[in-house]
C-alpha positions as CSV (number, residue, x, y, z in Angstrom):
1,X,16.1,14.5,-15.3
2,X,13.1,12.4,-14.3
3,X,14.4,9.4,-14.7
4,X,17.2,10.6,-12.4
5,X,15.1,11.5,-9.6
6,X,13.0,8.1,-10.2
7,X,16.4,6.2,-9.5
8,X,17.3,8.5,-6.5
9,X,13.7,8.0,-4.9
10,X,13.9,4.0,-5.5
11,X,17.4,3.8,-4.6
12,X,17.2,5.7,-1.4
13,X,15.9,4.9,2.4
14,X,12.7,6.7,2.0
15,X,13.5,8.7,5.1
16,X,12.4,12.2,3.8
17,X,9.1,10.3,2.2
18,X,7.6,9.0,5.2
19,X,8.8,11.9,7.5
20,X,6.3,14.3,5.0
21,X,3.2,11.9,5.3
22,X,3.6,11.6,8.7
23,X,4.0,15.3,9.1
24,X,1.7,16.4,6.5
25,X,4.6,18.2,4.3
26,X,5.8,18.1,1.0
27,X,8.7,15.3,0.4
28,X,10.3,18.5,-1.6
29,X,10.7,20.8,0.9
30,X,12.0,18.4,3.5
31,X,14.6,17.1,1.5
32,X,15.7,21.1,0.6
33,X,16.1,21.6,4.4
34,X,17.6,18.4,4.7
35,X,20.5,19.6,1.9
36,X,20.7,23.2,3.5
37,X,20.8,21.9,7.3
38,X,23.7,19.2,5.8
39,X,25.9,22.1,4.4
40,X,25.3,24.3,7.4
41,X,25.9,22.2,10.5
42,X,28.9,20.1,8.5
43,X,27.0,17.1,7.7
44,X,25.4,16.2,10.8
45,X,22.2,15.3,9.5
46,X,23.2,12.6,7.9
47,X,23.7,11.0,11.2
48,X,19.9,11.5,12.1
49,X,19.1,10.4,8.3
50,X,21.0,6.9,8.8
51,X,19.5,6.3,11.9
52,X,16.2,7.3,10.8
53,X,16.4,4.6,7.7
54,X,18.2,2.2,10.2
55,X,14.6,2.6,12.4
56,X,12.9,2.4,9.4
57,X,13.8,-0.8,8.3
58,X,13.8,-2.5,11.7
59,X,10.0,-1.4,11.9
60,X,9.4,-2.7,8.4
61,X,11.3,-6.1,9.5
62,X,9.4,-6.6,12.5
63,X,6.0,-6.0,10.7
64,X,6.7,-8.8,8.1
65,X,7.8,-11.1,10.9
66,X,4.4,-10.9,12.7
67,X,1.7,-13.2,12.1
68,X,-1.8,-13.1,12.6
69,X,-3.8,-15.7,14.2
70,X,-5.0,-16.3,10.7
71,X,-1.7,-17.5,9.2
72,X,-1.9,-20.8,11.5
């Protein structure tokens, strides 16, 4: 099972991670309410999850790109 949710965590966006730092909640319990807001509102969270890992990587794009005065 562990190696499971190792793949899962690795494989994924790392949407649900960040959002619990940020917030100051566990990665567990947002990703529960993730699943049960998923099967209640027919899957429209996955819209907000896509464009949250969409956002995600852009930010982590741009920060590679730029330099500091040091890299001249």
């Amino acid at each position: 099972m562990k190696q499971v949710q190792y793949f899962l965590e690795s494989q994924a966006f790392g949407v649900c991670t960040k959002l619990g730092e940020k917030l100051g909640f566990a990665t567990s319990s947002i990703r529960l309410s993730f699943i049960y807001l998923s099967f209640l509102t027919f899957g429209s969270p996955v819209i907000v999850y896509l464009i949250m890992a969409f956002w995600l990587n852009v930010r982590k794009h741009l920060r590679r790109e730029r330099s500091t005065i040091w890299d001249v």
